[in-house]
N, C-alpha and C positions, 0 to 999 in steps of 0.2 A: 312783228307784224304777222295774222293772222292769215291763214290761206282764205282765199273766196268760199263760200259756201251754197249749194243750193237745195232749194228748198220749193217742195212741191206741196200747196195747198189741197192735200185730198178732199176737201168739203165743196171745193171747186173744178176737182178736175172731171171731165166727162170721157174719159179715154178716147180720145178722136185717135193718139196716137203718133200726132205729129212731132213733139219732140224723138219720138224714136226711131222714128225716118229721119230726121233731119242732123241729130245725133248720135249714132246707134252706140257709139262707141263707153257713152256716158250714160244712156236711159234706156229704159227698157219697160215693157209692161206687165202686171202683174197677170196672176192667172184668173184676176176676175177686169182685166182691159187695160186697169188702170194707170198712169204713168208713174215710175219709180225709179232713183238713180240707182247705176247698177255699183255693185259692193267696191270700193277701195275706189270709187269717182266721184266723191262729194264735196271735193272742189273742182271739178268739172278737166281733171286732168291735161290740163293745154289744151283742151280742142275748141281748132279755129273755127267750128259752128255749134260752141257752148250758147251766145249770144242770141244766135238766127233761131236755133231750137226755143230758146224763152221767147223771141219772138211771135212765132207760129202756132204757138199753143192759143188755140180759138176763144178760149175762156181765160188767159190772162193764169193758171195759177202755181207757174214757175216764176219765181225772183232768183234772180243771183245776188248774194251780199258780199259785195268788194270788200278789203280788208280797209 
C-alpha cells in the first residue's frame, strides 16, 4: 500500500497562502508566493489539518491521493 500523496496544481494556484496558515507544518510558500509542500512531507506526514488545508485553498489546486 502506497502512502497518500499531495499534489499542488501550480497552473492553479494563486498564492492566497492559506494552506500554509492552515498547515504550516506540511506547506509552505515559495519565494515567488506560491504554495509548495515542504521537503520530506509529501504524504502530508499525519497532520490532522492535511485535510482543512486542501479545503481552504480558494482556487481548489491541492488534491490529496489516498492510497
Amino acid at each position: 500500500m502506497s502512502p497518500r500523496r499531495i499534489d499542488i496544481d501550480t497552473s492553479v494556484c494563486i498564492g492566497a497562502g492559506q494552506c500554509a496558515l492552515t498547515a504550516p507544518d506540511v506547506f509552505t510558500q515559495d519565494d515567488d508566493g506560491f504554495s509548495q509542500v515542504l521537503p520530506g512531507r509529501e504524504d502530508g506526514s499525519g497532520s490532522p489539518l492535511l485535510r482543512e488545508a486542501a479545503r481552504a485553498c480558494p482556487v481548489s489546486a491541492i488534491t490529496i491521493q489516498e492510497p
